[in-house]
C-alpha positions, -999 to +999 in steps of 0.1 A: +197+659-077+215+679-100+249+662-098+231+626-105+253+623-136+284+618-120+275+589-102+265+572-139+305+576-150+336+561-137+353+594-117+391+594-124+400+592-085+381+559-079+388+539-111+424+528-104+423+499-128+449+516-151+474+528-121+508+515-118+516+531-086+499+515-058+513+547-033+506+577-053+466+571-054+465+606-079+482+633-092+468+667-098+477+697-113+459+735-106+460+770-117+451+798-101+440+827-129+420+859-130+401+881-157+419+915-165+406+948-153+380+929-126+379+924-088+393+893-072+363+878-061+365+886-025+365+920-032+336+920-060+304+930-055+275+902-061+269+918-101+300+921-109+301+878-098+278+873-113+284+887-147+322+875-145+301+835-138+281+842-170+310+847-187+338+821-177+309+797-179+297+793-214+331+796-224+345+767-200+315+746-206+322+750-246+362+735-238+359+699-259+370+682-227+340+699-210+319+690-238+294+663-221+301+675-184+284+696-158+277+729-157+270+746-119+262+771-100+264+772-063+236+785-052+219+762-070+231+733-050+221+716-017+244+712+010+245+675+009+257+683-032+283+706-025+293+679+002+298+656-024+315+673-046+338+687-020+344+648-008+351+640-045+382+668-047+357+686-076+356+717-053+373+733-025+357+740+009+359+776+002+336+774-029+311+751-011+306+781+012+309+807-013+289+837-023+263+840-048+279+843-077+302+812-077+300+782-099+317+746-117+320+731-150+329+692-141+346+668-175+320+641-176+345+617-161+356+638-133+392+642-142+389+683-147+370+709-129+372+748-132+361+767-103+347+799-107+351+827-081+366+810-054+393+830-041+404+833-076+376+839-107+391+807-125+406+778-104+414+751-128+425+716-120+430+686-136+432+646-117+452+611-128+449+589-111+485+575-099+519+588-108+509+610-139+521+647-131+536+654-169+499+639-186+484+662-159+503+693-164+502+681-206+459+678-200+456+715-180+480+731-202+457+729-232+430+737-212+446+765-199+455+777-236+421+772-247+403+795-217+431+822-226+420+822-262+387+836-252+395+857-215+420+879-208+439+867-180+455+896-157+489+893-161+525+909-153+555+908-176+573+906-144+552+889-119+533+868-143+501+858-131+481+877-109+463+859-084+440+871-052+471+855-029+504+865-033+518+831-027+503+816-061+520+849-077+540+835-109+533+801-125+501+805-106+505+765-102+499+742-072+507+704-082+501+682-062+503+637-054+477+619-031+499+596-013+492+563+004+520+560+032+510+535+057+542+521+066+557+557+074+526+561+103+530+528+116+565+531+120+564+566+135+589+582+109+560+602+090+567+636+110+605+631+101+592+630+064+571+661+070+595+677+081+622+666+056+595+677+029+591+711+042+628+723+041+628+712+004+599+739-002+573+716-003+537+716+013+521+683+036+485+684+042+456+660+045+430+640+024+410+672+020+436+697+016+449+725+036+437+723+081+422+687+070+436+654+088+453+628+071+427+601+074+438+565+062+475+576+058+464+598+030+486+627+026+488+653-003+523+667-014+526+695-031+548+729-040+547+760-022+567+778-048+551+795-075+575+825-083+603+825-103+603+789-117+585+776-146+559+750-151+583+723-159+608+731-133+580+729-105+569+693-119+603+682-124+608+691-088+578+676-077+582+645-092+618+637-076+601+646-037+576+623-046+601+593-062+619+596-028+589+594-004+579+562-024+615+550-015+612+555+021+576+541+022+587+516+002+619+508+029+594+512+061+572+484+045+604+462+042+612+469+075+582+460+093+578+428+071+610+420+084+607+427+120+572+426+127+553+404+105+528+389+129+524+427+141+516+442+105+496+410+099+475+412+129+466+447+120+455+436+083+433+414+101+422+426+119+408+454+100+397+436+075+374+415+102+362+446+115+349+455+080+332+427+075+317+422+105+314+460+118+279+475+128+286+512+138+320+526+119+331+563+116+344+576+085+375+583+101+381+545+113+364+535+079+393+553+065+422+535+088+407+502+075+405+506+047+438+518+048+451+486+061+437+466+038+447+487+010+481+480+022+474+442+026+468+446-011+502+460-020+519+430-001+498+402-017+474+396+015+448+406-010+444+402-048+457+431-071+419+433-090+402+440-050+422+474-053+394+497-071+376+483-042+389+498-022+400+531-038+360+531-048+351+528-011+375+556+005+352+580-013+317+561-010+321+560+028+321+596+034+291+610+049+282+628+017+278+597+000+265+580+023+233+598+025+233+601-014+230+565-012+206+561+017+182+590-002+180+607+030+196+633+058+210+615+088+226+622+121+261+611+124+247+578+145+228+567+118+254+570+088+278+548+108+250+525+108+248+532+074+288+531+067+287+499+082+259+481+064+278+492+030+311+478+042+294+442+053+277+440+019+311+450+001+330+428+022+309+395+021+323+385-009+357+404-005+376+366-001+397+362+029+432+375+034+463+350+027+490+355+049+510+327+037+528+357+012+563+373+012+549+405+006+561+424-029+581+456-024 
């Protein structure tokens, strides 16, 4: 398997060791950019990919921070590879399907990707884990500088950067925070979040991006805006939507400790007994366990080290890896039998949960 190398090195999504924001699970930044003079790739013709892949890979592969990592093209991969990487955030849905033509360079440990020819010839995108939007945008910036040094970007004095969509027009920048809000769906107030989100020009979509649900309380949060305000601005911005949301996740949590412990309790346990002692799980109700006890974590039910646990397993028990890890192609039957014979190992020795805890806000 050609992307065997990733599973040797810690990816920056599942090693939360370091993260000191147990809501904001990662932060990523992307840019959107195109080659001067060519086609947008939707509109290119399977040479003219193909020369502009050539190209934008051997200089994205020779970046420093791309160094050590992987170089791709996607017709090179199988469908169960492009389902991985697509379940690891590496590459949109839209490149897994994509034309010949197409490709990946991957950093070693999985914190930057560039896409190539997706809607866009260069998709860029770099991945901290928890509240790190600045060390993001800092990270893509000079990767961003470094590409430019050797392509010409196609680029407007008034506009600024062109892109195959007119809503990434400007900055060409999407940031973006994976956010654990638990407490917000429990509680019912996550639509009044939504919507509070969207009037402030900001996007709400699910674990896997735009049409994708939001599985284990996952939701991403990111700008819509693109034209006429900088970089900085957009991050600045961002980051204070994202400070609030913590708030109010933060508030709901206090609320239901407060008014229905034995409730919120129950459901910890509940899930937690399930994964331990489950023998046919989806990935979707592996996700809302998860979820749970991710949240027992945050209020002490749990010990703090169990977290990369369970940040680790959110992405192992996704049918992707699930038949990496079983060396074969199964029916969705089997991979919950699967799913749920990697959760009972995992959790045999998880430790039980203490409820005798105030809970830490």
């Amino acid at each position: 398997m050609k992307i065997a190398p990733l599973f040797e090195a810690q990816s920056e999504l599942t090693d939360t060791s370091t993260s000191k924001c147990a809501i904001v699970l990662m932060t990523r930044v992307r840019l959107a950019r195109n080659l001067t003079g060519q086609p947008f790739p939707g509109w290119a013709k399977e040479a003219q990919r193909s020369a502009m892949l050539a190209e934008s890979l051997a200089v994205v592969a020779d970046l420093p921070q791309m160094k050590k990592g992987l170089s791709l093209t996607i017709d090179e991969l199988t469908d169960l590879e492009k389902q991985i990487l697509v379940e690891r955030h590496l590459i949109s849905r839209e490149l897994s399907s994509a034309k010949r033509g197409a490709g990946v360079v991957i950093s070693r440990d999985q914190s930057a990707a560039v896409m190539i020819n997706e809607e866009d010839h260069l998709r860029i995108q770099v991945m901290r884990g928890g509240f790190q939007l600045k060390k993001a945008w800092n990270a893509i910036n000079a990767i961003d500088s470094e590409i430019e040094e050797k392509l010409n970007y196609a680029f407007s004095p008034t506009l600024g950067y062109l892109t195959a969509c007119p809503t990434n027009l400007g900055t060409g920048m999407r940031a973006s925070a994976m956010m654990h809000l638990p407490a917000l769906v429990i509680s019912s107030q996550m639509e009044k979040v939504v919507r509070a989100v969207n009037q402030l020009g900001m996007a709400v979509r699910g674990l896997f991006g735009e049409g994708s649900d939001a599985s284990g309380s996952i939701f991403q949060i990111s700008n819509q805006t693109t034209l006429g305000e900088s970089e900085e601005d957009i991050i600045k911005r961002l980051s204070s939507v994202l400070n609030t949301i913590i708030e109010h996740e933060l508030n709901a949590r206090a609320r239901l400790l407060e008014t229905d412990t034995n409730k919120l309790f129950d459901k910890i346990g509940r899930a937690f007994g399930i994964l331990q002692n489950g023998r046919l799980l989806t990935s979707a109700e592996v996700m809302n366990l998860l979820s749970l006890v991710r949240l027992g974590i945050d209020l002490n039910v749990f010990p703090e080290a169990r977290r990369p646990v369970i940040d680790r397993l959110l992405i192992e028990a996704q049918p992707g890896h699930i038949q990496y890890s079983a060396h074969g192609a199964f029916e969705s039957g089997q991979r919950d039998l699967l799913r749920a014979q990697l959760l009972r190992t995992e959790f045999a020795n998880f430790g039980p949960p203490d409820f005798n805890v105030t809970g830490k806000n």
